[in-house]
N, C-alpha and C positions, 0 to 999 in steps of 0.2 A: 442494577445489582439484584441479586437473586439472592432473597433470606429464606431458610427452609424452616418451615416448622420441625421442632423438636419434641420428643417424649420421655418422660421421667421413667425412674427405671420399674412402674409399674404401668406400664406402660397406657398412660393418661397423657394427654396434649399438654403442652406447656400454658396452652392460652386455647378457647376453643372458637375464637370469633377469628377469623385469618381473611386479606383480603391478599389476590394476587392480581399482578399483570406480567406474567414472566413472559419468556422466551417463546417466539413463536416462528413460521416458516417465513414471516414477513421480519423479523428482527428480534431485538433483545430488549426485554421490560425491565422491570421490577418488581418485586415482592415487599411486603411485609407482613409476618407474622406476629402476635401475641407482642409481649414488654420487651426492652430493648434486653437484649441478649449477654449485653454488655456488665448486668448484673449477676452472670452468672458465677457460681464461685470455680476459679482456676482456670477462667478463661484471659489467655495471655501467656497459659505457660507451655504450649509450643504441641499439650497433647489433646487429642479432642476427646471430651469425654461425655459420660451418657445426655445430657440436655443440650451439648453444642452438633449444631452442624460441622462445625470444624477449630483447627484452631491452628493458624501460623500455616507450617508449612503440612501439617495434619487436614487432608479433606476427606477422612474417611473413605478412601477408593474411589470419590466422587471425579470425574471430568465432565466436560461440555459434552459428552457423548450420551454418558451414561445418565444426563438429566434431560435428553430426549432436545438438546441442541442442534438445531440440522447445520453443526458447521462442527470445527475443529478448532482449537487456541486453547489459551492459559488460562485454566480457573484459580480463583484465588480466593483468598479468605481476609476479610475484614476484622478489625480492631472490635469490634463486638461480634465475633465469634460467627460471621454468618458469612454461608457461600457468595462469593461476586463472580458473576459472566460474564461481567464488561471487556474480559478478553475475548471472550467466546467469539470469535470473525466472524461473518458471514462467509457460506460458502465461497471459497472462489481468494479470499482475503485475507490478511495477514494484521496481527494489532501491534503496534507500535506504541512504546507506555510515554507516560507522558517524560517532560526531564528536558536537560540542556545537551546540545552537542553544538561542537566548533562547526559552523558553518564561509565557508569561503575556500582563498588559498593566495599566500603570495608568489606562487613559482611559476606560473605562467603570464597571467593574462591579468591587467587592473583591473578588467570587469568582473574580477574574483573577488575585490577589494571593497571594506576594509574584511578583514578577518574576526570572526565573533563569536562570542558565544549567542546561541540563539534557547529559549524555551518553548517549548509546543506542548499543548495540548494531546493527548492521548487522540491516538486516529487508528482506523484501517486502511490500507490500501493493497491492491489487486497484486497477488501473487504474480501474474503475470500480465503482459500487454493484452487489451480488445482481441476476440479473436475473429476471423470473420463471421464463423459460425454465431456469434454472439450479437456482431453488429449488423448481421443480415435480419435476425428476429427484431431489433427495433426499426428497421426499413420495412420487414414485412408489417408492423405492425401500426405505421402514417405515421411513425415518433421522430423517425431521420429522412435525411436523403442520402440518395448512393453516393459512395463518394465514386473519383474520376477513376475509370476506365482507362485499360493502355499504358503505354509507356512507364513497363514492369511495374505498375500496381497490380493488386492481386483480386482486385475488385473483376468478376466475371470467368478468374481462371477455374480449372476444375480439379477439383483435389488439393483446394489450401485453405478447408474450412477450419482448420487448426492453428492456420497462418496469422499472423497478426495483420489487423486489417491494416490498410498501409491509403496512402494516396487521399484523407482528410483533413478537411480545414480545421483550427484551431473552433468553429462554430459547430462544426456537426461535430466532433468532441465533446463539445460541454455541453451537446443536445443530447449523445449519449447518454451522458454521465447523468444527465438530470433524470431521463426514463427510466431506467434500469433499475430494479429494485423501489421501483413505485418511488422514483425521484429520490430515494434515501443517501444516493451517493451523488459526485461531485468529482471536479479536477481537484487535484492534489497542485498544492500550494509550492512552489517553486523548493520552499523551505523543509516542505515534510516530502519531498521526491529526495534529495541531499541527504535527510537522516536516515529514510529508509534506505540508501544505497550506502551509507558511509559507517550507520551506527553511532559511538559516542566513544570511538577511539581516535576520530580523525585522519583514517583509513586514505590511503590513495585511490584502490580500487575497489569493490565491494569484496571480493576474498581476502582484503590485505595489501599490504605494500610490493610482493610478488608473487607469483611472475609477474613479468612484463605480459600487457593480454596479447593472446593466439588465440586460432579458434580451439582451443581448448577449452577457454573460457566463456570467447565470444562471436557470436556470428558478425564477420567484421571482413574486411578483403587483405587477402593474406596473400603476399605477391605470389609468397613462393608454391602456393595454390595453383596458380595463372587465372584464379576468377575471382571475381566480387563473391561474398556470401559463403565463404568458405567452400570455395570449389564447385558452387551449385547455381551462382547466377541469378539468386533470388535467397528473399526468406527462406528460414525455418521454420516448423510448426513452434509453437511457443513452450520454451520450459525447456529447448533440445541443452540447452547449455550448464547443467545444475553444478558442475566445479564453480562457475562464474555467480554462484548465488551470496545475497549480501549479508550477513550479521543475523535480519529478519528473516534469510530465507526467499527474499525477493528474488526475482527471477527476472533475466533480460534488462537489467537497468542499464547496462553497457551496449551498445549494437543492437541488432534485430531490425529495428525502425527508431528515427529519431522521436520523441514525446513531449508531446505538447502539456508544459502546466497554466496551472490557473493566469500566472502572474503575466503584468505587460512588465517590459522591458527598460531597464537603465542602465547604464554603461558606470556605475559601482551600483554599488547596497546603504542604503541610507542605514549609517549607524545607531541613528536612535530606534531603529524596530527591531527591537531585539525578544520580544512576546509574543508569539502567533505572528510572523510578519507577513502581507501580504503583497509586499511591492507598491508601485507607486499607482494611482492614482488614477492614471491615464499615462495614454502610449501611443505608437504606432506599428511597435513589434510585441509581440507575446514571443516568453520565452522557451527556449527547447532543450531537453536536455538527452543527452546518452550517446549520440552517435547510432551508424548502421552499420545493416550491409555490406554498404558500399565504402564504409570508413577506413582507411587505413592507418590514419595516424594516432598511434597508445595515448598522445596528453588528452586526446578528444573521449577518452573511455573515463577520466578522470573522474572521483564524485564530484568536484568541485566541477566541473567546467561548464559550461553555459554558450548556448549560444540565443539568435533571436529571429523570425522569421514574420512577413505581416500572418494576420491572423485568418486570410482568404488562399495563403500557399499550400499550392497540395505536393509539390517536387517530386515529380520521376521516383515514385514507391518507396518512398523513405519518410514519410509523417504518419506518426502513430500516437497511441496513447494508453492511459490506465486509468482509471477511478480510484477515487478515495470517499473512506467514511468517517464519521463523528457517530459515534460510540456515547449513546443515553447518558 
């Protein structure tokens, strides 16, 4: 959270002792300034006035930009009158507020099952899938290994450094996800991949209940194409798809490459984790979610669906991934 100092309307500090730790290139701090803000008078009625940084949906012209933020997201204002950047994303990332959403589905598959509401915690995660350009800098850098070579992975082609890297285990993922941004991020929880594609409507597909997906939506294998990948035989650079974006804004949660989350695998969802749920315990498959490329069938684009893979599988250019964050 970010609280600005304020000045009275001769313009003297409110408090002249101020400690900060805000917003840097490395992440989002917090501030505190002078007495709690909360005694200010008319803070709560919706307009910011001379000693408040803001007030409701009043931030004085403030964004995450214009407080020297190096990202983009939702600023907002606190119940004592003081600016918050807990939205503020990290480049690259999208925030997701905290709250419930129906997690599951009974129309296809029991390992949809049971149907629940779930609450999460406030997170970020990756606008879009790893791209290779991204995951070649933590190979370049002793933090990953390559992943495999051949049999349409895009590992070594030339001209798909935009391409979502494809052809990694479930472990060089979460070795990613752990370097990057100095270890601040992670795989995203089987549970917070679901909200950021579904929302908290309980959506079918991340745009809604139609259309049915095409590559209009999603890079996906469209017969009437005659190829895999919408006509090209291969990924897209990442983000080609934006009609197919979710609620958040998410990009590619449908096709592209399938995506490996945090969780190992069980064939239902243990009812009683319905808080931050993490899956079970121990496993032998880690779960995957979205579909590809090479996918042709709609229920597989579904937010709800799921499938499971061991966590050493790389499949012929179709295992991908995204990071997610926790937000100070």
């Amino acid at each position: 959270m970010l609280a600005l100092a304020c000045r009275t309307d001769d313009g003297s500090a409110v408090d002249s002792s101020t400690t900060i730790d805000g917003p840097t290139a490395e992440g989002t701090g917090s501030a505190s300034v002078g007495d709690d803000t909360s005694s200010i008078p008319g803070c709560g009625n919706g307009v910011a006035e001379a000693a408040e940084a803001c007030d409701g949906l009043d931030l004085r012209g403030a964004t995450c930009e214009s407080l020297g933020h190096p990202s983009v997201g939702a600023l907002g204002c606190t119940e004592a009158c003081e600016l918050d950047n807990t939205g503020c994303a990290p480049p690259g990332m999208v925030y997701v507020e905290e709250g419930t959403f129906t997690m599951g589905s009974v129309d296809i598959s029991p390992n949809e099952e049971p149907v629940r509401e779930v609450y999460l915690d406030r997170y970020w995660i990756d606008r879009t899938e790893v791209t290779m350009a991204a995951y070649t800098a933590c190979v370049d850098a002793g933090a990953c290994t390559e992943p495999t070579a051949g049999d349409e992975c895009n590992w070594g082609v030339a001209g798909r450094e935009d391409h979502p890297v494809s052809c990694v285990t479930w472990f060089q993922a979460e070795a990613y996800c752990g370097w990057v941004d100095g270890g601040a991020r992670r795989l995203p929880t089987e549970a917070e991949w679901e909200k950021a594609a579904r929302g908290t409507d309980g959506r079918t597909y991340p745009w809604g209940e139609a259309p049915a997906p095409t590559c209009s939506h999603v890079v996906m294998y469209e017969e009437a194409l005659g190829e895999r990948g919408c006509g090209m035989g291969s990924t897209w650079p990442v983000g080609s798809k934006p009609m197919g974006a979710s609620p958040y804004g998410v990009l590619d949660l449908p096709g592209s490459v399938w995506e490996w989350v945090a969780d190992w695998f069980a064939f239902s969802y243990d009812p009683t984790q319905t808080v931050n749920p993490t899956g079970p315990t121990e496993g032998t498959s880690r779960v995957v979610r979205g579909g590809s490329w090479e996918t042709n069938g709609g229920s597989t684009f579904r937010t709800s669906d799921r499938d499971a893979w061991g966590p050493d599988v790389t499949y012929q250019g179709v295992m991908g991934f995204r990071c997610a964050g926790t937000p100070p």
